[in-house]
C-alpha positions in Angstrom: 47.7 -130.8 45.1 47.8 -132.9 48.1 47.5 -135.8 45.6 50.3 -134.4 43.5 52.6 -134.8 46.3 51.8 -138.1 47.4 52.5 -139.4 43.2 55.8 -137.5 43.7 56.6 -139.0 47.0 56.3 -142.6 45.3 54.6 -145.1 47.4 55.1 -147.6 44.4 59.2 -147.6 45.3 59.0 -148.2 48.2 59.0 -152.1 47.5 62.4 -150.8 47.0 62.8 -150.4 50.8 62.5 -154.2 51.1 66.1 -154.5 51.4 66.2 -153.0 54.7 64.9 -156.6 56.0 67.0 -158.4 54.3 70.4 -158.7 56.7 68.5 -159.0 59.6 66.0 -162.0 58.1 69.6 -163.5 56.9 70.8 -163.2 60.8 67.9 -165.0 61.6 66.3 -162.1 64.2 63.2 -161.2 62.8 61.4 -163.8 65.0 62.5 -162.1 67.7 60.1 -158.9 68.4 62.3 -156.1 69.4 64.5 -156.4 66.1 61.6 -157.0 64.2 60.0 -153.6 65.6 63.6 -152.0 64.9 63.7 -153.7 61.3 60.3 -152.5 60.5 60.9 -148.9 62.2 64.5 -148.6 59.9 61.8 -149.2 56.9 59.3 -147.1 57.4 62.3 -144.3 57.6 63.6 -145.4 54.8 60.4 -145.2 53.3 59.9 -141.5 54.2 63.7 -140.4 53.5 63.6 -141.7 49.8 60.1 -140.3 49.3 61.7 -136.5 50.7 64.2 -137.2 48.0 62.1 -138.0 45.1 60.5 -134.8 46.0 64.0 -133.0 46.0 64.9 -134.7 42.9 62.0 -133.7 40.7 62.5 -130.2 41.6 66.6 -130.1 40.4 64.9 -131.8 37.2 62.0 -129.8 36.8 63.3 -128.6 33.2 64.7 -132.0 31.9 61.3 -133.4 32.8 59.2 -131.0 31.2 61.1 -132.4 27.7 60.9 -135.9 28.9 58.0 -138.2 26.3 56.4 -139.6 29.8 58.2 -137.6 33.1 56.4 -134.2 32.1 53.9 -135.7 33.4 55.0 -135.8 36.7 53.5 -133.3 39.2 56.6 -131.4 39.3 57.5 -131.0 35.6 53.3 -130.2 34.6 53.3 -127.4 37.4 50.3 -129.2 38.9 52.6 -129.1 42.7 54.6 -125.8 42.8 58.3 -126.3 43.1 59.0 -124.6 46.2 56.4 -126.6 47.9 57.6 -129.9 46.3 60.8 -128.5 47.7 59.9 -127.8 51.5 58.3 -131.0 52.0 61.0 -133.0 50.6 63.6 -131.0 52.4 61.6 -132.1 55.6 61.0 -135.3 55.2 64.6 -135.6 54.9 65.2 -134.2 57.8 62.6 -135.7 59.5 63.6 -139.2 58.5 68.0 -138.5 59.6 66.0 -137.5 63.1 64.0 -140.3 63.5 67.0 -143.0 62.4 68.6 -141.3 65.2 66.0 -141.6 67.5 65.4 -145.4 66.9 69.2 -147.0 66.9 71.3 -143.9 67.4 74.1 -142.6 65.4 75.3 -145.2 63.0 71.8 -145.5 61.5 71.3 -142.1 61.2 74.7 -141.6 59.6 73.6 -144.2 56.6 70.3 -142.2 56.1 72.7 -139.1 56.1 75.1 -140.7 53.5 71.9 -141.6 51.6 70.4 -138.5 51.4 74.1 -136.6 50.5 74.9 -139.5 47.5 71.2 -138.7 46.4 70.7 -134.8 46.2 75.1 -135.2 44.8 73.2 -137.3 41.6 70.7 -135.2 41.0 73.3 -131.8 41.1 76.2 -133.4 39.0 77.0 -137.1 39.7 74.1 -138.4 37.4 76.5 -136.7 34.3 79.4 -139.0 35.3 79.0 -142.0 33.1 80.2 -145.2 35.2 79.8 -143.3 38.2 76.2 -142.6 37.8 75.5 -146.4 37.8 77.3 -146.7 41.3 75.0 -143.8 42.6 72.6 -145.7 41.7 73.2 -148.9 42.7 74.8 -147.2 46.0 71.2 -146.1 46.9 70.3 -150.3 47.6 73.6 -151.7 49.2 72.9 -148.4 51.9 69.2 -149.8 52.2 70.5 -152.8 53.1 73.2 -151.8 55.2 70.6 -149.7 57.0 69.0 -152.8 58.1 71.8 -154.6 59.5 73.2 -151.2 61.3 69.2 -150.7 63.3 69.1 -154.4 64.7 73.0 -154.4 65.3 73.6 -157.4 63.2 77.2 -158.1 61.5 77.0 -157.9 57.5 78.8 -160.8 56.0 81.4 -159.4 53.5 79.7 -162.1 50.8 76.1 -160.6 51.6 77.6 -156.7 51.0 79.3 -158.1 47.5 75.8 -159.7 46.8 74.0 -157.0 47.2 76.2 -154.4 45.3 76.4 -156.1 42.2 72.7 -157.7 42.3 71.8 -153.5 42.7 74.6 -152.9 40.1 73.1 -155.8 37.5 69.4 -154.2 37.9 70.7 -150.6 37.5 72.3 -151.5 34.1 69.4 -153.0 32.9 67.0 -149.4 33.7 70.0 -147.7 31.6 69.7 -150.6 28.7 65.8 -150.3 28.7 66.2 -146.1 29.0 68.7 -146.3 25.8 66.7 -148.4 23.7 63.2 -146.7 24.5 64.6 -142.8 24.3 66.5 -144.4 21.1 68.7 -141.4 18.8 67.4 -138.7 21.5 68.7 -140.4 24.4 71.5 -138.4 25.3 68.9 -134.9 25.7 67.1 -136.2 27.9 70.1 -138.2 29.8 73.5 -136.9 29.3 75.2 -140.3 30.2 73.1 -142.2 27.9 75.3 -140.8 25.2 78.3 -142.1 26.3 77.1 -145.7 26.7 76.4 -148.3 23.9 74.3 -151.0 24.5 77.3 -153.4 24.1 78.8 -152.1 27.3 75.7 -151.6 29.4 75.4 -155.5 28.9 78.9 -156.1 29.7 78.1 -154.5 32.5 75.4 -156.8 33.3 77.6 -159.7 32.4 80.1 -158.9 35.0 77.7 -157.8 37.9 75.2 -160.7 37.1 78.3 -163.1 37.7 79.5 -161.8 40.4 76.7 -161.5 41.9 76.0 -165.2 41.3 79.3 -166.4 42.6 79.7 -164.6 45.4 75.5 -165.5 46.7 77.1 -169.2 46.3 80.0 -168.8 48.5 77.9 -166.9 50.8 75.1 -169.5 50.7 77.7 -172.2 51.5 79.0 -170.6 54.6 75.9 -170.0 55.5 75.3 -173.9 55.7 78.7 -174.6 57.4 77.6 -172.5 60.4 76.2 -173.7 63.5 72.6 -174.5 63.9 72.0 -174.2 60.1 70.3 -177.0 58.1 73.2 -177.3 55.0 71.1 -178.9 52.5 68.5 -175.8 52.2 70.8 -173.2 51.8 72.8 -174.9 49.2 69.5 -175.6 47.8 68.8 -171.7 47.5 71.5 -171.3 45.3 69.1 -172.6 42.3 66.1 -170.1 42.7 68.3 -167.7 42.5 70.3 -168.0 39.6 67.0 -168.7 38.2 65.8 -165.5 39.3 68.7 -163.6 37.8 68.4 -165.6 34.6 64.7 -164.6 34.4 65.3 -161.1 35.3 68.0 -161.3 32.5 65.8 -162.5 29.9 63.5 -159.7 31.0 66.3 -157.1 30.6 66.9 -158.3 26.8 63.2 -157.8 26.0 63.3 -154.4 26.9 61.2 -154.9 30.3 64.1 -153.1 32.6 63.0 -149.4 33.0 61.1 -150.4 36.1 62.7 -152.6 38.4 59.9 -152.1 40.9 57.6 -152.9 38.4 58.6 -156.1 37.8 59.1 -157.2 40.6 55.5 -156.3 41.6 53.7 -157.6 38.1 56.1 -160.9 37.2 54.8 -163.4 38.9 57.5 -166.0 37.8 60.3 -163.9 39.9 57.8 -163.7 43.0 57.3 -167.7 42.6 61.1 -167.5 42.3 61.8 -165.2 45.3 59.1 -167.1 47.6 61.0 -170.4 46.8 64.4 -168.8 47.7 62.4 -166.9 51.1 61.3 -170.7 52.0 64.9 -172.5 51.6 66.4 -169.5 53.1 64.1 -169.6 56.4 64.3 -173.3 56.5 68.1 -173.3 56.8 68.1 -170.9 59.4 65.1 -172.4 61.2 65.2 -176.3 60.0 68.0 -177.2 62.4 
């Protein structure tokens, strides 16, 4: 049982968490040991938060996951965790992790893990049956990661980083709904109501639009990144190519059907972590370089 709980908590999302460094390793702080410790604490809450809701999650889905071809075998939806004990411990960890944000940077943390946990348990009652609007849920779920990072160390998010992140988180989310509608196939919309209203045209229009936003607004930020003081220019204009390459790549991944896991992915293609190591390295050395 014990097992069950930690497979419903979902240690393999937490990659997902990531995020939380990445405004304060764009502001440059993370060499600096008290934000690091606050970066890394804001993580490890996030870490527990999301897991409590996962918990929550497969409990309000118990019955859609019992019919799903590879969720009834979750914990949850087989019976092998009871539901009101799934139910506790999520409810806790929850708690637990609004508590602790509190406890490391004080309100305004806390207040994003809050916001996170209400947008979460509002998807899994109703909001996941609003077509459109259960893509920004979604996507909602990684701006606030990285917001929450920015809000512990006390860093100022640049407008151009927020717009990057939403539609990069809105672009990956499309492409889970694109893999989800061409796996589930004619069923689809039984096993996820919203799948019925979307074609596959529009889910990659929707990845059209949010991949080039995305792209044009990591450019403008990258280039006033490299007209700030102390920055080295060249590397930070010299980002910009990994990462188109990156979303490109994910892209072409997308269109073979490869997008149901985003974590996945990002943990088994090892041309997007060549990609993402190249854009860490030109990223650091403009903010360090000078």
């Amino acid at each position: 049982m014990v097992l069950g709980l930690i497979r419903t908590a979902r240690p393999r999302q937490w990659v997902k968490n990531v995020l939380v460094l990445a405004a304060p390793g764009a502001a440059g702080v993370l060499t600096h040991l008290h934000p690091l410790l606050l970066a890394l604490g804001a993580f490890g809450i996030f870490c527990l938060t999301a897991s409590g809701t996962y918990l929550v999650n497969d409990c309000l889905d118990q019955a859609a996951d019992a019919l799903h071809p590879t969720k009834r075998h979750r914990p949850v939806a087989s019976g092998a965790v009871p539901m009101r004990l799934a139910a506790a411990v999520g409810v806790a960890m929850m708690a637990l992790g609004i508590g602790l944000a509190e406890a490391l940077a004080g309100w305004r943390l806390a207040t994003v893990m809050g916001i996170y946990v209400g947008i979460t348990v509002a998807y899994s009652l109703w909001l996941k049956d609003e077509p459109v609007i259960d893509l920004a849920s979604v996507a909602s779920g990684f701006v606030l990661r990285a917001i929450a990072g920015g809000v512990a160390v006390g860093v100022v998010l640049s407008n151009w980083f927020l717009i990057v992140a939403s539609f990069g988180s809105l672009f990956m989310v499309a492409g889970k709904r694109h893999a989800e509608h061409v796996d589930l196939g004619p069923s689809r919309a039984d096993h996820r109501v919203t799948l019925g209203a979307y074609s596959l045209a529009f889910l990659r229009y929707i990845r059209s639009v949010a991949s080039a936003v995305a792209i044009t607004a990591y450019c403008v930020w990258a280039f006033e990144k490299a007209a700030a003081p102390h920055h080295t220019a060249l590397f930070f204009e010299l980002s910009i190519v990994p990462f188109v390459i990156a979303v490109l790549r994910y892209a072409l991944l997308l269109d073979a059907g490869q997008g149901g896991a985003p974590e996945e992915i990002v943990l088994k293609e090892r041309s997007l972590q060549v990609l993402g190591l190249a854009w860490a390295v030109l990223f650091a050395m403009g903010l360090y370089g000078a």
